[in-house]
mmCIF file of the N, C-alpha and C atoms, coordinates in Angstrom:
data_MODEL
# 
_entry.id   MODEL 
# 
loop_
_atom_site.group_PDB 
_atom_site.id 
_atom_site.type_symbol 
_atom_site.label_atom_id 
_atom_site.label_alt_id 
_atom_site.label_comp_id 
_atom_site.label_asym_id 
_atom_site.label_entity_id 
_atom_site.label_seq_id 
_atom_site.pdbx_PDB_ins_code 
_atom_site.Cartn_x 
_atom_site.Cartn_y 
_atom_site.Cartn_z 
_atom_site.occupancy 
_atom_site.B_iso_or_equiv 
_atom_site.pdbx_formal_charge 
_atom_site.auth_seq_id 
_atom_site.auth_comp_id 
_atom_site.auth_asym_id 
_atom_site.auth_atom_id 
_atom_site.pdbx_PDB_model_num 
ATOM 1   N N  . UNK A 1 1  ? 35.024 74.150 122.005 1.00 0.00 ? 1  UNK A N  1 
ATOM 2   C CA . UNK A 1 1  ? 34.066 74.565 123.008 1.00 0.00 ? 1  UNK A CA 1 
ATOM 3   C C  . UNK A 1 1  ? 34.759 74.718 124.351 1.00 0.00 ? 1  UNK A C  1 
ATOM 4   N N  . UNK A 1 2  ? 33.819 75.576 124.987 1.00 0.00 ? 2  UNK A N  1 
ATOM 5   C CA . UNK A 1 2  ? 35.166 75.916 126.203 1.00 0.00 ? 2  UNK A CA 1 
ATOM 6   C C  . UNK A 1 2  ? 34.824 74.903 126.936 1.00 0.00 ? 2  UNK A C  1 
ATOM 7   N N  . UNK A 1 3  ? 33.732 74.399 127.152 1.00 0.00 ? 3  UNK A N  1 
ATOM 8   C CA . UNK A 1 3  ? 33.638 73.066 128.258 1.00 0.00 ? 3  UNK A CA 1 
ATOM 9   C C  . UNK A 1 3  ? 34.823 71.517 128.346 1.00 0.00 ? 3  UNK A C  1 
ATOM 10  N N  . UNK A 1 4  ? 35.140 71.824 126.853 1.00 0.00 ? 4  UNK A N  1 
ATOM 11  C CA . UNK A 1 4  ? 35.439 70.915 126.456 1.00 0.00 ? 4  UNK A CA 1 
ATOM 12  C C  . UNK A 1 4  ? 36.959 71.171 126.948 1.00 0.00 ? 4  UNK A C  1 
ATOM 13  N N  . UNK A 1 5  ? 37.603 72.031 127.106 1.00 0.00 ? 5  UNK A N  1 
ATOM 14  C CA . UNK A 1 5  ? 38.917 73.059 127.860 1.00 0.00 ? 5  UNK A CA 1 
ATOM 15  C C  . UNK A 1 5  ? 39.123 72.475 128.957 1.00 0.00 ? 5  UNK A C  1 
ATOM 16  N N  . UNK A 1 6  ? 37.731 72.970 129.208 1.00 0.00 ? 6  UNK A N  1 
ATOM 17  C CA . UNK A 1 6  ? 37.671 72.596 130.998 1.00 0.00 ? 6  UNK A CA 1 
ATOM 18  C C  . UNK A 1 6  ? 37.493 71.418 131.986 1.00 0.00 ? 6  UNK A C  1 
ATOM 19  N N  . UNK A 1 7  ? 37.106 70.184 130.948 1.00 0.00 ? 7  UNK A N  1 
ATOM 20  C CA . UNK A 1 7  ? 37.162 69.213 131.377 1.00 0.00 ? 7  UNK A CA 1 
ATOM 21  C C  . UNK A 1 7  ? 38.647 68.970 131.035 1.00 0.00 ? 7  UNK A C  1 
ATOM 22  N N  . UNK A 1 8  ? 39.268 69.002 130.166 1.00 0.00 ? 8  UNK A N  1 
ATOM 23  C CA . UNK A 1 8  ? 40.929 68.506 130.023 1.00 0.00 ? 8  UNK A CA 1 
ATOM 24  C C  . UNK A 1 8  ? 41.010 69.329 131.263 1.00 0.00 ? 8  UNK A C  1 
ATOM 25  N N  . UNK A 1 9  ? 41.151 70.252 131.503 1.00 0.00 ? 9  UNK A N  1 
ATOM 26  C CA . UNK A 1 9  ? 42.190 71.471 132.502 1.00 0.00 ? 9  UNK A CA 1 
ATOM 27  C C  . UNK A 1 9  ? 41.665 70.353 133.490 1.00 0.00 ? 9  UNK A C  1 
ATOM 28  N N  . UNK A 1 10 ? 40.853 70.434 133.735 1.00 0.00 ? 10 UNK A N  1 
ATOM 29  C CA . UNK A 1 10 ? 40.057 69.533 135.448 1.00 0.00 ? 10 UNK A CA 1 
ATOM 30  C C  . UNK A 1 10 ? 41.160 67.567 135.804 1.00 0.00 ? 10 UNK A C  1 
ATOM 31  N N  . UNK A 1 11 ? 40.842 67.520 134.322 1.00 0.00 ? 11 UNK A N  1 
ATOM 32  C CA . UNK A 1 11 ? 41.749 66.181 134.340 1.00 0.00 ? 11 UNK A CA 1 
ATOM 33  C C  . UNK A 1 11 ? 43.302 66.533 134.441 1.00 0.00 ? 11 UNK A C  1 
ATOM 34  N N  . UNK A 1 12 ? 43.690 67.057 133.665 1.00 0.00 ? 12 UNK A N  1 
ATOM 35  C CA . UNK A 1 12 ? 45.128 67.171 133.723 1.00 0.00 ? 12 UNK A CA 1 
ATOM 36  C C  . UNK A 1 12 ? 45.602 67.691 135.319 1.00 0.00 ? 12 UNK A C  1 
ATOM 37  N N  . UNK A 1 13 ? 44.754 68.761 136.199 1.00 0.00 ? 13 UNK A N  1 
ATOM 38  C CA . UNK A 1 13 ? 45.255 68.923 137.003 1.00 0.00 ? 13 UNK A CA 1 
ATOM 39  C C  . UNK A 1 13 ? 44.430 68.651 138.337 1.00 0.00 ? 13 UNK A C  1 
ATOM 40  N N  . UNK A 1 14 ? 43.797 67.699 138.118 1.00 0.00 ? 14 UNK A N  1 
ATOM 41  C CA . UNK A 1 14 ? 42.884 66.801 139.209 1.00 0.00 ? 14 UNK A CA 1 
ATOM 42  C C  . UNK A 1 14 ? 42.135 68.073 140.201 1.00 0.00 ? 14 UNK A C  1 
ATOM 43  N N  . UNK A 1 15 ? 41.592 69.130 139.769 1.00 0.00 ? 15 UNK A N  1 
ATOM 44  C CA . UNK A 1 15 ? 41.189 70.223 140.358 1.00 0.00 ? 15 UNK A CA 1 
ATOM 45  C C  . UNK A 1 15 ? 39.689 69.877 140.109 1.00 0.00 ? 15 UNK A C  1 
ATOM 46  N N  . UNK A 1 16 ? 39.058 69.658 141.492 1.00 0.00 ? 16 UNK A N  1 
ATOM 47  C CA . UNK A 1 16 ? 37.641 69.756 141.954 1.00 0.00 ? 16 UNK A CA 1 
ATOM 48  C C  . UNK A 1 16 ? 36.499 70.579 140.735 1.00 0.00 ? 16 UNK A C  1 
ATOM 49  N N  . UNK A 1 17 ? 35.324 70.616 139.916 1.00 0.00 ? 17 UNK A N  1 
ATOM 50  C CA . UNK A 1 17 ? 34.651 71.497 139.412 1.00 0.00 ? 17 UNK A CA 1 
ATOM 51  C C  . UNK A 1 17 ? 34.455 72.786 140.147 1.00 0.00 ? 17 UNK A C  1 
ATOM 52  N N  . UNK A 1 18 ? 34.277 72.008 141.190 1.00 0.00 ? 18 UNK A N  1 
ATOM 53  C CA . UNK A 1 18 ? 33.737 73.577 142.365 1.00 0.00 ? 18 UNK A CA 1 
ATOM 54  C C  . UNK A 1 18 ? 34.815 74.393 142.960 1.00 0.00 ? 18 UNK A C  1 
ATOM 55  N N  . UNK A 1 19 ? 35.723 73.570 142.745 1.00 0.00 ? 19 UNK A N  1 
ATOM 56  C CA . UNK A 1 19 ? 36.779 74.799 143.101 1.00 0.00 ? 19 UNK A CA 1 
ATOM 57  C C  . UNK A 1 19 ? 37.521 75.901 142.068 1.00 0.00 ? 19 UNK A C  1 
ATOM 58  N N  . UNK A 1 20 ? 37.353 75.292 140.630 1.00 0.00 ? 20 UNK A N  1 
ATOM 59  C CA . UNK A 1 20 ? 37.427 75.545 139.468 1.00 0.00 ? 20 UNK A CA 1 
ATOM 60  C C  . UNK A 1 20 ? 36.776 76.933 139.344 1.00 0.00 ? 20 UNK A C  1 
ATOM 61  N N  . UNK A 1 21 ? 35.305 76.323 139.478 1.00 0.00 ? 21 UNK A N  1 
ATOM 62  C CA . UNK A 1 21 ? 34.339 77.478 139.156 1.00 0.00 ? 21 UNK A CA 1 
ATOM 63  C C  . UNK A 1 21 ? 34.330 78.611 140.291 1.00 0.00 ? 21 UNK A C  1 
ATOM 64  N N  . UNK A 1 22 ? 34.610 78.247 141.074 1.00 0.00 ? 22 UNK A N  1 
ATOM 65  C CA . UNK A 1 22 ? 35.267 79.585 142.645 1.00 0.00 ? 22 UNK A CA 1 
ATOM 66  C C  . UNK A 1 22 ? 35.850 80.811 142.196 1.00 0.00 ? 22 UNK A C  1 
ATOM 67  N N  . UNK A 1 23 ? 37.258 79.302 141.454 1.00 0.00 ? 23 UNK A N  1 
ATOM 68  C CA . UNK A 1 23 ? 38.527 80.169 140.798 1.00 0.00 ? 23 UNK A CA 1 
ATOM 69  C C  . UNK A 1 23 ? 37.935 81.178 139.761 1.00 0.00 ? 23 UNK A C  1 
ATOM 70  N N  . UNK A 1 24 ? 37.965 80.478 138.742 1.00 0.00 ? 24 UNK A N  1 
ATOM 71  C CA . UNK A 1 24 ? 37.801 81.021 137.135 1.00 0.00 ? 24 UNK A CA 1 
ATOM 72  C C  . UNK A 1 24 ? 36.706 82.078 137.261 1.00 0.00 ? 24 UNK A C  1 
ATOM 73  N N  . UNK A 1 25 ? 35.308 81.134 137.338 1.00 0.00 ? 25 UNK A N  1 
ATOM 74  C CA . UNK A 1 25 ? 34.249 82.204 137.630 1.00 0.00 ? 25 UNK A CA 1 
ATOM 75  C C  . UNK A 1 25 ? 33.591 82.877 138.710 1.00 0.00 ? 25 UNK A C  1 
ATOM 76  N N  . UNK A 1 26 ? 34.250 82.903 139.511 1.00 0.00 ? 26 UNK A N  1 
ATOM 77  C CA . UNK A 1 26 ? 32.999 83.252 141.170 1.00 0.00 ? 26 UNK A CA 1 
ATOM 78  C C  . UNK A 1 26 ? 32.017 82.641 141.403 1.00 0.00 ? 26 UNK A C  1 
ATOM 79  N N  . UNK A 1 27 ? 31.769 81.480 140.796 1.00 0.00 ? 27 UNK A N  1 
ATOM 80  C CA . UNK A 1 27 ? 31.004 80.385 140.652 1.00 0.00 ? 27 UNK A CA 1 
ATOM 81  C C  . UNK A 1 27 ? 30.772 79.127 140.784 1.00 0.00 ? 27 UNK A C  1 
ATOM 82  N N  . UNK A 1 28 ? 30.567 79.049 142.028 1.00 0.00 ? 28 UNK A N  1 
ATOM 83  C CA . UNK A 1 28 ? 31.222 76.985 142.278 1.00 0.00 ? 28 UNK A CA 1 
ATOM 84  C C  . UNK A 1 28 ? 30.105 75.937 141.318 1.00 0.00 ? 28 UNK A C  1 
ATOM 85  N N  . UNK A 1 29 ? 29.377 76.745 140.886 1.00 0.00 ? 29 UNK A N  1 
ATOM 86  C CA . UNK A 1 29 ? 28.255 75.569 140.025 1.00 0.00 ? 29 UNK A CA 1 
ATOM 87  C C  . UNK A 1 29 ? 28.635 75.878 138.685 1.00 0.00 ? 29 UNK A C  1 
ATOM 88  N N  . UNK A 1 30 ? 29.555 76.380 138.015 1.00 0.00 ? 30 UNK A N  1 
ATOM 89  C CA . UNK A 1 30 ? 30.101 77.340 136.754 1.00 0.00 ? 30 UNK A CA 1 
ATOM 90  C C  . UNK A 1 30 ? 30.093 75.844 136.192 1.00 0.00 ? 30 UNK A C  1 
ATOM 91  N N  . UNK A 1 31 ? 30.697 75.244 135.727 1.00 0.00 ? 31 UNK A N  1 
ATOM 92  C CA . UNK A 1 31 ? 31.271 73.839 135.761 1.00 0.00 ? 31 UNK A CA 1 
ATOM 93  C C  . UNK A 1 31 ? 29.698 72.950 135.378 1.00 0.00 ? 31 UNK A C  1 
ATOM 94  N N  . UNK A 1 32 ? 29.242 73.017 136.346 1.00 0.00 ? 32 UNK A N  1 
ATOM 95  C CA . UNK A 1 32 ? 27.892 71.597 136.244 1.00 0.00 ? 32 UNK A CA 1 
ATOM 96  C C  . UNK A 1 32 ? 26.898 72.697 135.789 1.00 0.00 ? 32 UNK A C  1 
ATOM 97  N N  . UNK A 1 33 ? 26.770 73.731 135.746 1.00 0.00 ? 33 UNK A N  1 
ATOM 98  C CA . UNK A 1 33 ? 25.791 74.588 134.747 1.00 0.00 ? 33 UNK A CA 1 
ATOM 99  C C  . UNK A 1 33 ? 26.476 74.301 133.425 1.00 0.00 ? 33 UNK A C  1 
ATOM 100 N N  . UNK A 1 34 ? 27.428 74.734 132.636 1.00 0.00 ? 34 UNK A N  1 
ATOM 101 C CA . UNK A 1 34 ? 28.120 74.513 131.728 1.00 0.00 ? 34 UNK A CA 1 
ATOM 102 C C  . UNK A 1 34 ? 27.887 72.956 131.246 1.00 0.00 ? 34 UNK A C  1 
ATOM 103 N N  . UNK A 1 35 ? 28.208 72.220 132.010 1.00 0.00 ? 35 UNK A N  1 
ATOM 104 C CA . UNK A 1 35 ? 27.650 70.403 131.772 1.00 0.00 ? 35 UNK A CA 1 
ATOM 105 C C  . UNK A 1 35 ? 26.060 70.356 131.135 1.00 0.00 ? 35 UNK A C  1 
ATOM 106 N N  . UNK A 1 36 ? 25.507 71.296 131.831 1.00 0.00 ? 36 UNK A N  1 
ATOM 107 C CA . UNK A 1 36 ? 23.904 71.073 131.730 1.00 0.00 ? 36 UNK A CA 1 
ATOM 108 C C  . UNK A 1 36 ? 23.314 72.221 130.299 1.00 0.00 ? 36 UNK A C  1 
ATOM 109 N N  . UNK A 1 37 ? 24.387 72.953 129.976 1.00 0.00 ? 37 UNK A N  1 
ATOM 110 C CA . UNK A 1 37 ? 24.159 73.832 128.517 1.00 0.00 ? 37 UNK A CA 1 
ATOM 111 C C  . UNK A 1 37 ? 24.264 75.122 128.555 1.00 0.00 ? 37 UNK A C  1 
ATOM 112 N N  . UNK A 1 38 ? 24.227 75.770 130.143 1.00 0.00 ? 38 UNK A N  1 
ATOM 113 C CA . UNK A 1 38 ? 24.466 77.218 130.386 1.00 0.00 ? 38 UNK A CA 1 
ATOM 114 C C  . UNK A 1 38 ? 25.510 78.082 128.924 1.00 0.00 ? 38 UNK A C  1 
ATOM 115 N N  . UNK A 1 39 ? 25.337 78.573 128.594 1.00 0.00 ? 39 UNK A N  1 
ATOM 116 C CA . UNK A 1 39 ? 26.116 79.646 127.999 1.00 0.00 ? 39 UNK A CA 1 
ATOM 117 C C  . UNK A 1 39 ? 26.983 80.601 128.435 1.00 0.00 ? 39 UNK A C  1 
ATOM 118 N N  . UNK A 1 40 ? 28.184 80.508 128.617 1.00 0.00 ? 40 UNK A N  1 
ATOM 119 C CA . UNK A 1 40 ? 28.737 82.120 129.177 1.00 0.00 ? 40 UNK A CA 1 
ATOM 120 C C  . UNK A 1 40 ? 28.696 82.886 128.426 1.00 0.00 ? 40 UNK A C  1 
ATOM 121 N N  . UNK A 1 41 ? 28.736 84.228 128.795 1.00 0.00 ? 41 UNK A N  1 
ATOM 122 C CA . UNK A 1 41 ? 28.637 85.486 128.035 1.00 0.00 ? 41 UNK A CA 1 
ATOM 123 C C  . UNK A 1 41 ? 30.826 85.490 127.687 1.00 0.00 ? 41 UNK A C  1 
ATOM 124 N N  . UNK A 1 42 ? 30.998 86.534 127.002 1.00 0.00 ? 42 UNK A N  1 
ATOM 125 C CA . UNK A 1 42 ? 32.291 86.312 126.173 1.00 0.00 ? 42 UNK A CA 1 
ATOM 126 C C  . UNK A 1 42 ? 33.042 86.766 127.356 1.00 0.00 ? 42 UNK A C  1 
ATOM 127 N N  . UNK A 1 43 ? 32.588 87.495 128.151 1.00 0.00 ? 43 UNK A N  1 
ATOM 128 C CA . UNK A 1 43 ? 33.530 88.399 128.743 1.00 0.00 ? 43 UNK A CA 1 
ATOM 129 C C  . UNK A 1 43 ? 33.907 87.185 129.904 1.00 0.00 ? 43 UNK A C  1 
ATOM 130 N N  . UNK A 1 44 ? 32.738 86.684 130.543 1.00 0.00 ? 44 UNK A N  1 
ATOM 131 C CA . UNK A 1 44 ? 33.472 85.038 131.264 1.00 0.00 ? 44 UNK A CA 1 
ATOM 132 C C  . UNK A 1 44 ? 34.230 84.181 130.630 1.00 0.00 ? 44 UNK A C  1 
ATOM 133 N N  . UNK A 1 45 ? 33.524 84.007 129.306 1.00 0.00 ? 45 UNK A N  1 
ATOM 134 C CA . UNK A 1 45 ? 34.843 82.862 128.699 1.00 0.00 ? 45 UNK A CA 1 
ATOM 135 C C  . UNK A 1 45 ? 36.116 83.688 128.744 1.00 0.00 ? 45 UNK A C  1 
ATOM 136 N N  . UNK A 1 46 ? 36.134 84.667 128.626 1.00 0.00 ? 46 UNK A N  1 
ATOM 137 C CA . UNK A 1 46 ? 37.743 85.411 128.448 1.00 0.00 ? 46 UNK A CA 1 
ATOM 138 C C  . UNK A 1 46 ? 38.678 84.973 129.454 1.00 0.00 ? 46 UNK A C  1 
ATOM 139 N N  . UNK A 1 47 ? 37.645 85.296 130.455 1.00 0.00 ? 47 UNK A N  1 
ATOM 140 C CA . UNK A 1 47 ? 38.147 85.279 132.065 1.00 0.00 ? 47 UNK A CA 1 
ATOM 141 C C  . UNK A 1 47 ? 38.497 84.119 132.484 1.00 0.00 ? 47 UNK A C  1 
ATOM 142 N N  . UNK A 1 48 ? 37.557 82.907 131.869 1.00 0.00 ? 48 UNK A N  1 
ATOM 143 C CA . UNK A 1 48 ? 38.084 81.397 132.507 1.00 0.00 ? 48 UNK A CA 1 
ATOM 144 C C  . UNK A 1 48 ? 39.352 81.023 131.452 1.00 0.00 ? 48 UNK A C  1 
ATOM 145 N N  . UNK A 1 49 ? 39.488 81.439 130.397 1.00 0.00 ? 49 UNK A N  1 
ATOM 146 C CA . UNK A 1 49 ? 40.539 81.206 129.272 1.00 0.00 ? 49 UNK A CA 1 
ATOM 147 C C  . UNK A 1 49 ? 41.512 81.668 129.632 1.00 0.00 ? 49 UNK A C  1 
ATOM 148 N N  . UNK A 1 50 ? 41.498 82.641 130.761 1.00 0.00 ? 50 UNK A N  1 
ATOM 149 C CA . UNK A 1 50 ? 42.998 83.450 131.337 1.00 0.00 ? 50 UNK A CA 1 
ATOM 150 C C  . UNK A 1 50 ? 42.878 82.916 132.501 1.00 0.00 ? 50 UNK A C  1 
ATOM 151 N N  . UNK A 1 51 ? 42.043 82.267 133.190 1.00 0.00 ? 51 UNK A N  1 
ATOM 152 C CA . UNK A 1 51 ? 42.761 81.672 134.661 1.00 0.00 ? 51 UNK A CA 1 
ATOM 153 C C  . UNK A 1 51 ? 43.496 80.488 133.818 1.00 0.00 ? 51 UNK A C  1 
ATOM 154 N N  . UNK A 1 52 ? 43.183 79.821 133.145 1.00 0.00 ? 52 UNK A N  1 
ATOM 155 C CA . UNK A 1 52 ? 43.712 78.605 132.996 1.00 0.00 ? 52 UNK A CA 1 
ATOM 156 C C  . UNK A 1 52 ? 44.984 78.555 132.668 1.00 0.00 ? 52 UNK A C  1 
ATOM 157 N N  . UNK A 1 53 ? 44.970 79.706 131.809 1.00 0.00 ? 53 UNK A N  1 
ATOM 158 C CA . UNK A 1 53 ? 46.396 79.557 130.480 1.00 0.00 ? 53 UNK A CA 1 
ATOM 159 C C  . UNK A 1 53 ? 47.554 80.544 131.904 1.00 0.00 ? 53 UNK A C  1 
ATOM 160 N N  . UNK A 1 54 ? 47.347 81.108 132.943 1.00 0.00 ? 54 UNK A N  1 
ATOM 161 C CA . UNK A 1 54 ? 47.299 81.188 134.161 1.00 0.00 ? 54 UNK A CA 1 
ATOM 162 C C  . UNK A 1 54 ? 48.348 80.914 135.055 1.00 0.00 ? 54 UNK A C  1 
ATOM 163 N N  . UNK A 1 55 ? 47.305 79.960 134.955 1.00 0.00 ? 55 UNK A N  1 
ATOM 164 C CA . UNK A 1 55 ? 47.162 78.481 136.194 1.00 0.00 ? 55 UNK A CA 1 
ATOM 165 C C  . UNK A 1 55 ? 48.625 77.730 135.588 1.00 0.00 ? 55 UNK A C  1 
ATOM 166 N N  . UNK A 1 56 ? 48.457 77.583 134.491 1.00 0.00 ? 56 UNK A N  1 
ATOM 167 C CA . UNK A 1 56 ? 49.296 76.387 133.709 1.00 0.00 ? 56 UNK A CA 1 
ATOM 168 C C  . UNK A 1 56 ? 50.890 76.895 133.789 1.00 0.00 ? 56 UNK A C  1 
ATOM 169 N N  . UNK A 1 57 ? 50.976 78.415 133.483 1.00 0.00 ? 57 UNK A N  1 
ATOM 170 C CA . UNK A 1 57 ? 52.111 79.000 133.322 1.00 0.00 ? 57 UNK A CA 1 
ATOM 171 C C  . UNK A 1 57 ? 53.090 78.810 134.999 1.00 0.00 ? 57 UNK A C  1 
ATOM 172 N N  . UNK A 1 58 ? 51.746 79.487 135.944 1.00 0.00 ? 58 UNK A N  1 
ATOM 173 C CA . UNK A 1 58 ? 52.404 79.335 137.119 1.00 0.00 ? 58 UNK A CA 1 
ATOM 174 C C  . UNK A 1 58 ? 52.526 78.412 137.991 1.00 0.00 ? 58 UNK A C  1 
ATOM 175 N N  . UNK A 1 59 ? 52.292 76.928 137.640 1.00 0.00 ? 59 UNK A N  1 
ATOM 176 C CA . UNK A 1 59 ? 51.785 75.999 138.273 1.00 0.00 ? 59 UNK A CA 1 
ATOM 177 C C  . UNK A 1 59 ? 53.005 74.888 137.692 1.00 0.00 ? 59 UNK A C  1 
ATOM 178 N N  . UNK A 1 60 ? 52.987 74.956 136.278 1.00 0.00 ? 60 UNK A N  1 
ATOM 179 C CA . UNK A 1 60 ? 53.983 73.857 134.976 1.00 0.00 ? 60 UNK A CA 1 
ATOM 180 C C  . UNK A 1 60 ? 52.974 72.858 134.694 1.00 0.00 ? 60 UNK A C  1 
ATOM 181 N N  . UNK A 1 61 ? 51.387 73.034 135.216 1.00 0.00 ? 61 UNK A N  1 
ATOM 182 C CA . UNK A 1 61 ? 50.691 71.815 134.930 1.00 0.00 ? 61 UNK A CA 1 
ATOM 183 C C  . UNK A 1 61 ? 50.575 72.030 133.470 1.00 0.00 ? 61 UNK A C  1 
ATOM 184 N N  . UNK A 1 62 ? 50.634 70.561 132.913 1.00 0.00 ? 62 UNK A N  1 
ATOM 185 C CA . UNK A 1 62 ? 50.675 69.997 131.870 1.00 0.00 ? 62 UNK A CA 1 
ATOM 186 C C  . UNK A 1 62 ? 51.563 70.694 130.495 1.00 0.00 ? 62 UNK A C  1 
# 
């Protein structure tokens, strides 16, 4: 599940939800909607699945 992504990504790189959801989705509540059961459509999960994998490449987190 992608939430489940995104809480590791959040831990591993001590990055705020709301700044997360800024990033990934244009969305600072992306994160605590997602907590609460929201659904993304595929074309967002794509999009938060490529900031991360991203993030990680250009960053060395984790």
């Amino acid at each position: 599940m992608l939430i489940r992504k995104i809480e590791v990504f959040l831990r591993h790189t001590r990055m705020p939800p709301t700044k997360f959801g800024r990033l990934a989705a244009r969305d600072p509540r992306f994160v605590l909607d997602l907590r609460n059961g929201r659904i993304p459509r595929s074309r967002t999960e794509e999009r938060v699945e490529h900031f991360m994998n991203t993030y990680r490449e250009t960053t060395g987190a984790y």
